[in-house]
N, C-alpha and C positions, 0 to 999 in steps of 0.2 A: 504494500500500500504506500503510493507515492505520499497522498493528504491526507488531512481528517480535519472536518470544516463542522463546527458545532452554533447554532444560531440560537443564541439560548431565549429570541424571542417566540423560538418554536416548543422549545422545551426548558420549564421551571429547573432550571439546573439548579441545585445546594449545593453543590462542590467536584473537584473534578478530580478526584482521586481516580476515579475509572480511566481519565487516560493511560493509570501503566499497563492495561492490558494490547497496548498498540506501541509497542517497544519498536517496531522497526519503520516507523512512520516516519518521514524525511521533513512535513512540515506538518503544524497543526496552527488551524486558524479558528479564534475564539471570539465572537460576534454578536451583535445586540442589534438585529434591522429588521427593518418591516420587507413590505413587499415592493412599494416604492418606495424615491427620494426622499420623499419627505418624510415619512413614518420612520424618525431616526432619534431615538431616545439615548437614555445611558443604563445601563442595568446597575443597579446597585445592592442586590442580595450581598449582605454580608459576609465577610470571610468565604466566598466562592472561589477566589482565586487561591487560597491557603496553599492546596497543595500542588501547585503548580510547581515547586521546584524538583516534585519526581520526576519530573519529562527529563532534565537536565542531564541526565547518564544514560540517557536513550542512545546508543551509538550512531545510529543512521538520522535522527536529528538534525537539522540545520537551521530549523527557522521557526519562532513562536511567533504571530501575529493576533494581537489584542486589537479589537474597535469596539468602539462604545462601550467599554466595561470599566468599571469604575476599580483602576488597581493604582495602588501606590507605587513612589519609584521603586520599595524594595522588591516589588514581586514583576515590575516592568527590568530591574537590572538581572533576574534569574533568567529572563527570557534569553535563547540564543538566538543571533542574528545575522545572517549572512548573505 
């Protein structure tokens, strides 16, 4: 699996521990949008992003992309980026 693209305005995500079951995903994109342009909020469930730093030893890993979700910079500097 090259992505894994999760739109949490489709599904009440609480947290995202379940990504370590896609250890060899090369990017995961983590999202907050409607169907159109304008239908563009911020998601703000609490501590949802918490365990985002297990993706981080994923070896085929390259890229975390965060929109519209409300993460601080500690959980924005776990992301990798490339």
């Amino acid at each position: 699996m090259n992505f894994l693209s999760i739109n949490f305005k489709d599904y009440h995500v609480k947290d995202v521990s379940d990504l370590e079951y896609f250890k060899n995903v090369e990017t995961i994109i983590l999202t907050y949008m409607g169907d159109n342009e304008e239908d563009i909020g911020m998601y703000d469930e609490e501590h949802v992003l918490d365990n985002l730093n297990k993706v981080r030893d994923f070896n085929k890993l390259r890229r975390v992309q965060l929109y519209h979700l409300n993460a601080d910079k500690s959980v924005k500097n776990e992301c990798p980026r490339q």
